[in-house]
N, CA and C atoms as a LAMMPS dump frame, in Angstrom:
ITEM: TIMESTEP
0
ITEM: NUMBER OF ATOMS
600
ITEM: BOX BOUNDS ff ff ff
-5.0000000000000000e+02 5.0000000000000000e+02
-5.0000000000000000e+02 5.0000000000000000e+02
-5.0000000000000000e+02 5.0000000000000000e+02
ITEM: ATOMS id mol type element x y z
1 1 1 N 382.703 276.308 329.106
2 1 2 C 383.655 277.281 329.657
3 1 3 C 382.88 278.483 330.195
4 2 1 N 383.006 279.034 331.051
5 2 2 C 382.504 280.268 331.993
6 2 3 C 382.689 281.246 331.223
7 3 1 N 381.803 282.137 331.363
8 3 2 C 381.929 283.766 330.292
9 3 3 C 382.456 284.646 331.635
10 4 1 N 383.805 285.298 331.28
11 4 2 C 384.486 286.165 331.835
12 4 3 C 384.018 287.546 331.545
13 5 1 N 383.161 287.445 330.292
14 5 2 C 383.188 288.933 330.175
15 5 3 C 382.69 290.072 331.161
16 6 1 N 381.86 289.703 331.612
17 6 2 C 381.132 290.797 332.485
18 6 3 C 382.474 290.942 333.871
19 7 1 N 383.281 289.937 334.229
20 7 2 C 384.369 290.369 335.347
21 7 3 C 385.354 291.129 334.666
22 8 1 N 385.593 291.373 332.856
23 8 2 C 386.523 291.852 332.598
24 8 3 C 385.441 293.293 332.68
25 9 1 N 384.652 293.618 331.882
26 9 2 C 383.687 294.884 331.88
27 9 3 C 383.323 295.731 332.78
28 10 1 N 383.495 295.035 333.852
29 10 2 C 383.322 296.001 335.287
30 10 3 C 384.336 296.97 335.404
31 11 1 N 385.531 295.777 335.729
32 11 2 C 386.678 297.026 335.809
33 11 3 C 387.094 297.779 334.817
34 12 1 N 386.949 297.446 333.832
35 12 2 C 387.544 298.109 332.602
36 12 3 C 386.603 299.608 332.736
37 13 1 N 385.367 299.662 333.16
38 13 2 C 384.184 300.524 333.292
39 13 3 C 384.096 301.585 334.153
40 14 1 N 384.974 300.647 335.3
41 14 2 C 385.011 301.854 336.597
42 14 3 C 386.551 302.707 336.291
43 15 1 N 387.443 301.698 335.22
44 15 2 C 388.771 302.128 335.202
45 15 3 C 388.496 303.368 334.381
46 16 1 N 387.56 303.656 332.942
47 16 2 C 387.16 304.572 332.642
48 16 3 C 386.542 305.464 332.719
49 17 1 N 385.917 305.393 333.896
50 17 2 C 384.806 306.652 334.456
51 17 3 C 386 307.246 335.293
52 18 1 N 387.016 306.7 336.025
53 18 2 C 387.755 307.453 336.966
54 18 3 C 389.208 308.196 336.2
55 19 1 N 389.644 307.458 335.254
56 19 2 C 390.183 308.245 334.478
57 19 3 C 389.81 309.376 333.722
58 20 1 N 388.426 309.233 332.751
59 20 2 C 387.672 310.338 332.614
60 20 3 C 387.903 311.088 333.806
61 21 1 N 387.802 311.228 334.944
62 21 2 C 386.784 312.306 336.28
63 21 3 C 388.652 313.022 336.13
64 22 1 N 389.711 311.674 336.526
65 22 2 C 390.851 312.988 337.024
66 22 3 C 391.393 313.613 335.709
67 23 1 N 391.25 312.936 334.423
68 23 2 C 392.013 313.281 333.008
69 23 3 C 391.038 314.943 332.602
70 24 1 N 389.46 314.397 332.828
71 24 2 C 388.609 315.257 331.797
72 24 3 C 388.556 316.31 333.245
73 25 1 N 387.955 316.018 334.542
74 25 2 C 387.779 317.213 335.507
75 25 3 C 388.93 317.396 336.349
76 26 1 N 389.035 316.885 337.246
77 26 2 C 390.223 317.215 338.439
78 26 3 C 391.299 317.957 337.922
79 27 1 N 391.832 317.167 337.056
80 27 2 C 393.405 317.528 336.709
81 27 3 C 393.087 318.948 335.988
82 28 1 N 391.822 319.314 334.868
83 28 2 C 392.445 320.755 334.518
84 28 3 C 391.631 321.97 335.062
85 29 1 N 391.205 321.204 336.495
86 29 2 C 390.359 322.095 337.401
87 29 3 C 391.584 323.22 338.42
88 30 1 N 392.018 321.653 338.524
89 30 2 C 393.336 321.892 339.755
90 30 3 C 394.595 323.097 338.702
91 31 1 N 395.244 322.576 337.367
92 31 2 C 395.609 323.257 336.667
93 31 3 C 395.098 324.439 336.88
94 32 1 N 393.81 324.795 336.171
95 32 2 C 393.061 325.704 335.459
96 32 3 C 393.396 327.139 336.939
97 33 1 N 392.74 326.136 338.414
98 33 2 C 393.003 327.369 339.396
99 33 3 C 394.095 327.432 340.117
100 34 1 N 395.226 326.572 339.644
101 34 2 C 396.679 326.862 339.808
102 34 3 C 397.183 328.622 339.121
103 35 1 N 396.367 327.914 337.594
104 35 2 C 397.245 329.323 337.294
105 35 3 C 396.183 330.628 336.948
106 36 1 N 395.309 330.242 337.646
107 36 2 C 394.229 331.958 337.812
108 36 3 C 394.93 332.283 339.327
109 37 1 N 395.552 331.504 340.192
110 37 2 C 396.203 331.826 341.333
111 37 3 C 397.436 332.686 341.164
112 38 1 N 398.175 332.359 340.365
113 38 2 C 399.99 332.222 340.408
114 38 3 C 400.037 333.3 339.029
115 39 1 N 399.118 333.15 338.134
116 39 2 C 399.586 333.838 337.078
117 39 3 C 397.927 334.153 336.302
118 40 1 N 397.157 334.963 337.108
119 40 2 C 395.921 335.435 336.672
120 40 3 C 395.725 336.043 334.945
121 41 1 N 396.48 336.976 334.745
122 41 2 C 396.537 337.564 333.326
123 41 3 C 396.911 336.705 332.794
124 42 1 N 398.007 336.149 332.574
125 42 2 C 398.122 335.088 331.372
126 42 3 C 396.689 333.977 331.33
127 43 1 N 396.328 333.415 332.559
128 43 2 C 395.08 332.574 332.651
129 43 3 C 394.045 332.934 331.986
130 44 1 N 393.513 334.51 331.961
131 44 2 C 392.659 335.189 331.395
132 44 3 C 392.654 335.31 330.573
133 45 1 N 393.813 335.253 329.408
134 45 2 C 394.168 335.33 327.783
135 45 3 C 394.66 336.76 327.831
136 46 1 N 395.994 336.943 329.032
137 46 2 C 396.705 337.978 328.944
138 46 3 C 396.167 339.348 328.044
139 47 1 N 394.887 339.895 328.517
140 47 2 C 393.913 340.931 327.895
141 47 3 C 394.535 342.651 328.247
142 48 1 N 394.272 342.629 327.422
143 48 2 C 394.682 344.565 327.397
144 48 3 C 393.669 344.913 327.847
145 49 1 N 393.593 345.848 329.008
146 49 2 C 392.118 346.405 329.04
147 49 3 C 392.52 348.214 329.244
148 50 1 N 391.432 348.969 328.483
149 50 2 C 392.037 350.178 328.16
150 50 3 C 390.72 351.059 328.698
151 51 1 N 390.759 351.723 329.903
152 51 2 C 389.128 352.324 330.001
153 51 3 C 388.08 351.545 330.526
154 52 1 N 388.486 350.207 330.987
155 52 2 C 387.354 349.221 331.063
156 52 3 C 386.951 348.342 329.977
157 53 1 N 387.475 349.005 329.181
158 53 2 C 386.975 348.16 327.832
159 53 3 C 388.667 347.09 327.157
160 54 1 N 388.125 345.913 327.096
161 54 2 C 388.749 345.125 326.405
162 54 3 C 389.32 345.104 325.35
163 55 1 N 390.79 345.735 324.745
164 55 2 C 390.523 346.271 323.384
165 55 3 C 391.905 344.776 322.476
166 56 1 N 392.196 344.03 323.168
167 56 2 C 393.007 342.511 322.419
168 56 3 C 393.425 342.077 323.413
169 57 1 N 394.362 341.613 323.365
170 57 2 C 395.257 340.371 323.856
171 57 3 C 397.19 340.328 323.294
172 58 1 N 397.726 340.535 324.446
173 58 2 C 399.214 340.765 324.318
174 58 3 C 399.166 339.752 323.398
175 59 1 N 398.484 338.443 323.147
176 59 2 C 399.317 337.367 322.566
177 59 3 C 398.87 336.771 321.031
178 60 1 N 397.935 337.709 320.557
179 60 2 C 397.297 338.007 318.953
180 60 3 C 397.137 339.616 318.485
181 61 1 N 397.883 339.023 317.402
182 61 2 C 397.961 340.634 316.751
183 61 3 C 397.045 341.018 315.949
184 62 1 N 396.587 342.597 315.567
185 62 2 C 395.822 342.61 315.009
186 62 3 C 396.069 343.69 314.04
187 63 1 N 395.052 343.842 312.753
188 63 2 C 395.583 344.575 311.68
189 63 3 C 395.498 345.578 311.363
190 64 1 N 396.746 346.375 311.716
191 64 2 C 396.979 347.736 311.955
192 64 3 C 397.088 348.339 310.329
193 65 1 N 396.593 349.109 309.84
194 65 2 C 396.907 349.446 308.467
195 65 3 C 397.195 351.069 308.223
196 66 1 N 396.41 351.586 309.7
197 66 2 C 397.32 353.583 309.234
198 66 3 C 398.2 353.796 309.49
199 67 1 N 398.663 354.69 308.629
200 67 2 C 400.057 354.995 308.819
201 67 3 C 400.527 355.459 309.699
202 68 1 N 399.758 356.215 310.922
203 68 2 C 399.88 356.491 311.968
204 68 3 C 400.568 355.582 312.905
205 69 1 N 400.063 354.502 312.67
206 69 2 C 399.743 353.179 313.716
207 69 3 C 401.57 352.582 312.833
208 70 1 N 402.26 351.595 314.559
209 70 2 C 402.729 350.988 314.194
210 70 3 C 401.945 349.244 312.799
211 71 1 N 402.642 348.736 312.517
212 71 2 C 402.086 347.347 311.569
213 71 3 C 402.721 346.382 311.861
214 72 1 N 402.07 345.164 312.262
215 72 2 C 403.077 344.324 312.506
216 72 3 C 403.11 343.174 311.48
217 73 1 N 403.642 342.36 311.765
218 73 2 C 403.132 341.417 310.7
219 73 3 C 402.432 340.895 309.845
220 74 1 N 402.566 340.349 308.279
221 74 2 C 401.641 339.896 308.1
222 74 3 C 400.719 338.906 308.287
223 75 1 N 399.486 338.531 307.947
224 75 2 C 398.66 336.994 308.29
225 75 3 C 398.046 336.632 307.471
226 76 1 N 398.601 335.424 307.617
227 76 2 C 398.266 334.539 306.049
228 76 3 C 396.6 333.801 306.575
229 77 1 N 395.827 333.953 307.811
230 77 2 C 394.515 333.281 308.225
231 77 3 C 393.487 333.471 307.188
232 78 1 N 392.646 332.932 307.561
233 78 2 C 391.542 333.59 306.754
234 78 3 C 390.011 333.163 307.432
235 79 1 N 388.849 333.99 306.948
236 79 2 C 388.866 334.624 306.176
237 79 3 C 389.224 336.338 306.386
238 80 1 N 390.27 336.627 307.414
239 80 2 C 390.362 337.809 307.984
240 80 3 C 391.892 337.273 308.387
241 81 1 N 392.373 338.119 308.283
242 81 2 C 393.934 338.358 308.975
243 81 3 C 394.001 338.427 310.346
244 82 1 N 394.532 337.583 311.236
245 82 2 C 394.631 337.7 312.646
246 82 3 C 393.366 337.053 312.856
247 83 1 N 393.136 335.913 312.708
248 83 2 C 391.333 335.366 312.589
249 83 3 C 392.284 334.559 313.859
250 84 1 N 392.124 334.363 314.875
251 84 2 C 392.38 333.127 316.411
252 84 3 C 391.99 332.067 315.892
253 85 1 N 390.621 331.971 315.104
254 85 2 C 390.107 330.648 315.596
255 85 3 C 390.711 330.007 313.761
256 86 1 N 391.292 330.241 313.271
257 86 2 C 392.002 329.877 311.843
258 86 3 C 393.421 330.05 312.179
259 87 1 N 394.164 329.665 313.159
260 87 2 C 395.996 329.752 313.23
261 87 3 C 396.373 329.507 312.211
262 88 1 N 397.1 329.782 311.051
263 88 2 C 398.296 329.034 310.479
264 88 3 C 399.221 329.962 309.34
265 89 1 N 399.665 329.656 309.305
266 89 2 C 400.808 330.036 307.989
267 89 3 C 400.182 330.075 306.741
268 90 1 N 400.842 330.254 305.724
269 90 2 C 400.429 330.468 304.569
270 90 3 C 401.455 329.166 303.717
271 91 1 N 401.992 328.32 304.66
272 91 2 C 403.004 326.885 303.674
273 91 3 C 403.253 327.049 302.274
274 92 1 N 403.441 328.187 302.481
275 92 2 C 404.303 328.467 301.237
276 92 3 C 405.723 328.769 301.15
277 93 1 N 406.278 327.639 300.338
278 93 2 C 408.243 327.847 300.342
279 93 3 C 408.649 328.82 299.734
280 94 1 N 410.209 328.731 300.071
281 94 2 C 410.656 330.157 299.35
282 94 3 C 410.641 330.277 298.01
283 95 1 N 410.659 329.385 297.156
284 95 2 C 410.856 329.088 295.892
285 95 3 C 409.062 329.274 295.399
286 96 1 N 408.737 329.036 296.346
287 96 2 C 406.8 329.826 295.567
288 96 3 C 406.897 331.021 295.101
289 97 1 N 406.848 331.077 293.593
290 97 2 C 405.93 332.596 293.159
291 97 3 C 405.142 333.443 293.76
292 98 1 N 404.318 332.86 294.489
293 98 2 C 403.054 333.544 295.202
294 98 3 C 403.838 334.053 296.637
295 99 1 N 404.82 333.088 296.935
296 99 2 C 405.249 334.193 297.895
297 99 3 C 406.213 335.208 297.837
298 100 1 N 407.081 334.647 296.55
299 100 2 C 407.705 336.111 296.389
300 100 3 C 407.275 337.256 295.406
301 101 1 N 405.743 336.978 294.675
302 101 2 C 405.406 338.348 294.82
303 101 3 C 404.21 338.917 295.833
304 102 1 N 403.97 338.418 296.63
305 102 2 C 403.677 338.68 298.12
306 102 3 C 404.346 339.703 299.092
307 103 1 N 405.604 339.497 298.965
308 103 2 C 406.759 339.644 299.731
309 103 3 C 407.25 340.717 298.983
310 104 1 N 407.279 340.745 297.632
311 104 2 C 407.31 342.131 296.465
312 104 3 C 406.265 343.812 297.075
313 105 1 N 405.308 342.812 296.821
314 105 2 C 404.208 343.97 297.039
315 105 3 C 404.082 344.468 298.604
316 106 1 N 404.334 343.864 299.518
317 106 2 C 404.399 344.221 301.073
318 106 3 C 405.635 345.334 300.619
319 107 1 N 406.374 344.583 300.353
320 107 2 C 408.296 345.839 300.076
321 107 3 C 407.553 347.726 299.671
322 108 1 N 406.462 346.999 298.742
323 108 2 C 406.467 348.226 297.813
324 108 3 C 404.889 349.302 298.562
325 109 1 N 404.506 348.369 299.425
326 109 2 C 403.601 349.162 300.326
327 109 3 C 404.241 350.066 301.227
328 110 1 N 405.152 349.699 302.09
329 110 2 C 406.094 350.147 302.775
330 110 3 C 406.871 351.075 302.241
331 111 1 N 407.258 350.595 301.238
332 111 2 C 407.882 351.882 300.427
333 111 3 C 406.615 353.262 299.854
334 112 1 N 405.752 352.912 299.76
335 112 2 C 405.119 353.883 299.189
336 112 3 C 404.342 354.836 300.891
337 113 1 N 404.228 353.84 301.584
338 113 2 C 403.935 354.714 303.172
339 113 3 C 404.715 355.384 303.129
340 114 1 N 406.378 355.538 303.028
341 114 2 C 407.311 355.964 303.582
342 114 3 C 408.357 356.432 302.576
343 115 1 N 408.136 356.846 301.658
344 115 2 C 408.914 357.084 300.131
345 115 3 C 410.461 357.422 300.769
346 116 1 N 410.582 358.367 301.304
347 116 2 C 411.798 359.066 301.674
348 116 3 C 413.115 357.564 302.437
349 117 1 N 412.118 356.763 303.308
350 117 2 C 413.261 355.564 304.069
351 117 3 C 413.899 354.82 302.963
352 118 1 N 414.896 354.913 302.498
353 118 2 C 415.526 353.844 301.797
354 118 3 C 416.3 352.301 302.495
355 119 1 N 416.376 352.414 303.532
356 119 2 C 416.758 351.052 304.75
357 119 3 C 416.342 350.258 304.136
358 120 1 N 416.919 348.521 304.328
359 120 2 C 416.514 347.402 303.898
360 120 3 C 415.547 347.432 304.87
361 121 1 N 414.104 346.845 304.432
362 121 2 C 413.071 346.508 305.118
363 121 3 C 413.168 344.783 305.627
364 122 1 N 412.767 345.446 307.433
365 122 2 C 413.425 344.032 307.895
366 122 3 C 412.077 343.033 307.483
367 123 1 N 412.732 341.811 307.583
368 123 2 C 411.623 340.395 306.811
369 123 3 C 410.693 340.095 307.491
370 124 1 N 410.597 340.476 308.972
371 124 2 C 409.266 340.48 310.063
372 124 3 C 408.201 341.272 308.983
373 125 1 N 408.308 342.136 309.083
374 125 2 C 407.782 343.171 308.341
375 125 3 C 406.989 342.512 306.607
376 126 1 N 407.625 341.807 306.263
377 126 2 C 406.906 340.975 304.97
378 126 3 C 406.798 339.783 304.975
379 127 1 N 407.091 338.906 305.768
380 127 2 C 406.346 337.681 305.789
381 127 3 C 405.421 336.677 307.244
382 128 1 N 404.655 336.16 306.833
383 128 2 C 403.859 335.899 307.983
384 128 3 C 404.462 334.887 309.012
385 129 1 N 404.017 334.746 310.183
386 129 2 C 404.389 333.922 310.848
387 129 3 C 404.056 332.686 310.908
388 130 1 N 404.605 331.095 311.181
389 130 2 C 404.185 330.548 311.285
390 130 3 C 402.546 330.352 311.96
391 131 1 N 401.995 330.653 312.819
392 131 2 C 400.713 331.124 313.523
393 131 3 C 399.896 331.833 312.85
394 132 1 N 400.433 332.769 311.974
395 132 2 C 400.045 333.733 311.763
396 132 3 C 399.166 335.111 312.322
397 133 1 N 399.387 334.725 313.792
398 133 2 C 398.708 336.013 314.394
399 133 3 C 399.843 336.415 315.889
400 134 1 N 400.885 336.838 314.837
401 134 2 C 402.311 337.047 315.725
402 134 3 C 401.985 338.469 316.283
403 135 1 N 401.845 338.566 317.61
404 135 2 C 401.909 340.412 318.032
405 135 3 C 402.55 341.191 318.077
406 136 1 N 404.591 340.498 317.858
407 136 2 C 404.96 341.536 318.651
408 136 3 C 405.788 341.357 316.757
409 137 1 N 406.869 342.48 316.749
410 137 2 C 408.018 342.806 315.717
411 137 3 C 408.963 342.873 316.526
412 138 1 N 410.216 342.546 315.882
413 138 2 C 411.358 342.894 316.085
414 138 3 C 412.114 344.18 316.367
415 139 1 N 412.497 344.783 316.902
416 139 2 C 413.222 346.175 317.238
417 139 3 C 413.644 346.852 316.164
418 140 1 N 413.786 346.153 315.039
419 140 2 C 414.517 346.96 313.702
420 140 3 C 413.101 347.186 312.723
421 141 1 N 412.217 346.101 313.334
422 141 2 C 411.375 346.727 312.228
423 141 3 C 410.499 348.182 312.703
424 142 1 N 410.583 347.795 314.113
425 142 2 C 409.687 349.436 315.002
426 142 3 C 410.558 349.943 314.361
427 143 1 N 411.688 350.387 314.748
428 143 2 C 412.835 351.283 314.222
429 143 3 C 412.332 351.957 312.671
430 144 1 N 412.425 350.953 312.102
431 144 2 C 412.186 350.939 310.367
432 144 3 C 411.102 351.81 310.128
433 145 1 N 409.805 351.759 311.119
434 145 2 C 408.66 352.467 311.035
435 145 3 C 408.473 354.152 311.636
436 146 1 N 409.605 354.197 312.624
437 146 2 C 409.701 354.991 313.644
438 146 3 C 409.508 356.539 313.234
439 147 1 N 410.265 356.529 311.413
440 147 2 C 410.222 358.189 310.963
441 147 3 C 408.663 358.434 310.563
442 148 1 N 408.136 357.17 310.282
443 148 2 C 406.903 357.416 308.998
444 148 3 C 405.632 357.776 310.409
445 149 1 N 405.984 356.977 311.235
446 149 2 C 404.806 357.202 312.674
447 149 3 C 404.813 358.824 313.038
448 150 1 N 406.47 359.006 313.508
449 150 2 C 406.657 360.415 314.077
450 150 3 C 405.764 361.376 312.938
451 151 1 N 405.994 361.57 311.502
452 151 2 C 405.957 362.474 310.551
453 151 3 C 404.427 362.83 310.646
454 152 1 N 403.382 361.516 310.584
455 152 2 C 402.672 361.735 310.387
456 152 3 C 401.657 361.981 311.516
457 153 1 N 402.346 361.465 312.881
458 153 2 C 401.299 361.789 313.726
459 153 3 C 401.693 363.154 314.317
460 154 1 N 402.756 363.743 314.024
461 154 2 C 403.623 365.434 314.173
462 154 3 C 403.548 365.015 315.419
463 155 1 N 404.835 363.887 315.72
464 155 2 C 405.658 363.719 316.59
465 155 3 C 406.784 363.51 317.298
466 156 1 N 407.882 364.622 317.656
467 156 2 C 409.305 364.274 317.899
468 156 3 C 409.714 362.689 317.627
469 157 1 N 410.336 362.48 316.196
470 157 2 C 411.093 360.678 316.01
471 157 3 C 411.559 360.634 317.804
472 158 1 N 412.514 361.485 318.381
473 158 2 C 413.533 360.654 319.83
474 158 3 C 411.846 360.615 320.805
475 159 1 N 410.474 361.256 320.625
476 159 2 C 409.802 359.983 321.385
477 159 3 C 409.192 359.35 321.123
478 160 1 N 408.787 358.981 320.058
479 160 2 C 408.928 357.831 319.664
480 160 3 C 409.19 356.74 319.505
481 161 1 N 410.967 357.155 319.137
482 161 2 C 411.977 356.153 319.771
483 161 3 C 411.799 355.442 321.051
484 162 1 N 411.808 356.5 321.867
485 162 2 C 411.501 356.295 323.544
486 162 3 C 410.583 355.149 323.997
487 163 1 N 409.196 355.497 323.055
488 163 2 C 408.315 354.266 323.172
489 163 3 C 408.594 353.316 322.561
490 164 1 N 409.136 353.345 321.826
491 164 2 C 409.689 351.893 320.99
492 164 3 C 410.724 351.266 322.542
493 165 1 N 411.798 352.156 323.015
494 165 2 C 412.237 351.307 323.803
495 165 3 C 411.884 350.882 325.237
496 166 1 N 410.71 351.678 325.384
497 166 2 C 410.049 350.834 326.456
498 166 3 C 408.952 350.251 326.243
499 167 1 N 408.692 349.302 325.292
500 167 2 C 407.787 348.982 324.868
501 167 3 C 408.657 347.424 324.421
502 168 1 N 409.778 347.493 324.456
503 168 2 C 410.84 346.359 324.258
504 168 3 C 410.952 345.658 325.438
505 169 1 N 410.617 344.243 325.208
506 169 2 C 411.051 343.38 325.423
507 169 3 C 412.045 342.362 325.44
508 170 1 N 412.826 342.318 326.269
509 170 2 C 414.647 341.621 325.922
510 170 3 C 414.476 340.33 326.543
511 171 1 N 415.036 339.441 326.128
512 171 2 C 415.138 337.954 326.169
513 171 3 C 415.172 337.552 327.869
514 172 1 N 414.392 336.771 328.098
515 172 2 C 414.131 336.625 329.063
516 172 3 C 415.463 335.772 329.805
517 173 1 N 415.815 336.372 331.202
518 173 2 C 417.445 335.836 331.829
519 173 3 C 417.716 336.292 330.731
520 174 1 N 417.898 337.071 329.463
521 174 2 C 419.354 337.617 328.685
522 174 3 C 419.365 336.444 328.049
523 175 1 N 418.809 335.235 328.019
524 175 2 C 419.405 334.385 326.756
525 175 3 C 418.146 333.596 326.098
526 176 1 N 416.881 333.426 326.625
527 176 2 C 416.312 333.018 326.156
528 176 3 C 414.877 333.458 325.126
529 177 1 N 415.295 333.663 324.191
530 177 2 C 414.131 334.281 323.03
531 177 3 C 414.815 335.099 322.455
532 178 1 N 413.886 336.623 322.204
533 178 2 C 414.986 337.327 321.164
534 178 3 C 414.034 339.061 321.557
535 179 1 N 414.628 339.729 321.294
536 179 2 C 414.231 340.887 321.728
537 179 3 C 412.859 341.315 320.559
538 180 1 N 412.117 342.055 321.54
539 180 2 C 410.621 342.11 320.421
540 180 3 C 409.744 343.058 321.022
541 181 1 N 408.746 343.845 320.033
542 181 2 C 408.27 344.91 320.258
543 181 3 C 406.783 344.003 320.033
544 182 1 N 405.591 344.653 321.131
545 182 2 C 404.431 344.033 321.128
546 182 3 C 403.888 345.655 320.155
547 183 1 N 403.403 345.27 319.035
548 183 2 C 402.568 345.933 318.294
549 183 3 C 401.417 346.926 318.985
550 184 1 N 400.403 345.888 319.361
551 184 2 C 399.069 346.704 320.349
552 184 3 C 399.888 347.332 321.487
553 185 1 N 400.683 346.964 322.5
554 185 2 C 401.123 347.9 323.447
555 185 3 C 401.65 349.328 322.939
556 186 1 N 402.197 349.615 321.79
557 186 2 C 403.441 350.091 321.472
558 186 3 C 402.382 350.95 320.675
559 187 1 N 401.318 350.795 320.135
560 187 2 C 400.15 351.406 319.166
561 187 3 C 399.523 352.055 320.116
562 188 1 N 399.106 351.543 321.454
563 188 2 C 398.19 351.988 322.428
564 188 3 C 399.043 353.597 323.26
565 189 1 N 400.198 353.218 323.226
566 189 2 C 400.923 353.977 324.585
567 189 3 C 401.068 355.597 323.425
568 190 1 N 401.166 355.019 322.206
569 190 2 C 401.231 356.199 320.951
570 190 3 C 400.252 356.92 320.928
571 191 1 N 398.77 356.282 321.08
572 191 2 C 397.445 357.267 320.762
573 191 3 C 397.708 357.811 322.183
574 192 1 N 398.016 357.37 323.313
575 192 2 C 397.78 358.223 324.664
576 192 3 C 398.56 359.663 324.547
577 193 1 N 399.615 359.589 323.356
578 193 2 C 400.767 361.075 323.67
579 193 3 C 399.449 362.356 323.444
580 194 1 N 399.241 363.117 324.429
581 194 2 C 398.751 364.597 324.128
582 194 3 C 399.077 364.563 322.209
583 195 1 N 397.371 365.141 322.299
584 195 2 C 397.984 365.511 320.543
585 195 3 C 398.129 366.894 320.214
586 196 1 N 398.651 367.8 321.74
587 196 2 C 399.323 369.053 321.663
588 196 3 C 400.713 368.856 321.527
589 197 1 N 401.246 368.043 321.293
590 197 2 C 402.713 367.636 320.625
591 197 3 C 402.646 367.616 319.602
592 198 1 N 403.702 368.778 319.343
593 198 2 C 404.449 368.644 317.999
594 198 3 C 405.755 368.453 318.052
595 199 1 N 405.71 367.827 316.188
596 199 2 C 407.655 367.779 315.918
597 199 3 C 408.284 368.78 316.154
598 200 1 N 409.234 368.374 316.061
599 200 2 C 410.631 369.599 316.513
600 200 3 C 411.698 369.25 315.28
């Protein structure tokens, strides 16, 4: 009987070098300068740049801890909070110990930044995100933060406020997502206020 193999090996050979070329090059060449064309910043890793200098990325948060500074979420990564190259959650259920005294002690940090707010502290605010390097908060939790920022950076709460609401983001067309405050934008536009402002 005749050996077929080498007529099956050819094509099978050229079928994989050309799939490689459009799968591995063409296709995320063509992609890649589709969207440095159409949508450059997001292509770039949607970068903040402040002065020339690079200071994050709209789309990883990072860990804000003065009281000055808005805080956004927590991150369960490691070995650093907001680590990119470690994404994930902390898979821990609700019924875990470890996360509800986790979720205890965040309550009681917040409370001790801010002794005077008695408000329910919204749950953005104490538990991590799936990803765990979520940038933006929810509108109630800026809100939630809004007296302890003003007080201490001796700055009128209504601008404050102000930056909180332009610093909001509303669901895109009105129905899709959910309204949300980007942390680094909303931290950045705060250090720019003259620090010849005072409260009133």
């Amino acid at each position: 009987m005749k050996n077929n193999n080498g007529s099956i090996f050819r094509p099978a050979l050229v079928l994989f070098v050309l799939l490689s070329a459009i799968t591995g090059l063409i296709y995320p060449a063509v992609v890649t300068g589709a969207a440095k064309a159409v949508f450059p910043a997001q292509a770039a890793g949607s970068l903040i740049v402040l002065d020339g200098t690079t200071v994050g990325s709209k789309l990883i948060g990072q860990n804000f801890s003065d009281p000055k500074h808005f805080w956004g979420r927590p991150s369960a990564t490691s070995p650093q909070p907001y680590n990119a190259s470690a994404s994930g959650g902390s898979n821990q259920g609700p019924l875990n110990p470890a996360l509800t005294d986790a979720v205890k002690g965040r309550v009681e940090a917040l409370r001790v930044a801010d002794p005077g707010n008695t408000a329910p502290v919204p749950v953005d605010l104490v538990t991590a995100s799936a990803s765990g390097l979520d940038p933006d908060i929810s509108p109630a939790a800026a809100q939630y933060q809004a007296a302890r920022v003003a007080r201490v950076r001796g700055v009128p709460l209504e601008q404050v406020n102000t930056l909180i609401a332009k610093n909001t983001q509303r669901p895109l067309l009105g129905l899709l997502g959910e309204s949300r405050v980007n942390v680094l934008a909303l931290n950045l536009a705060l250090d720019a206020v003259p620090a010849s402002t005072t409260a009133r």
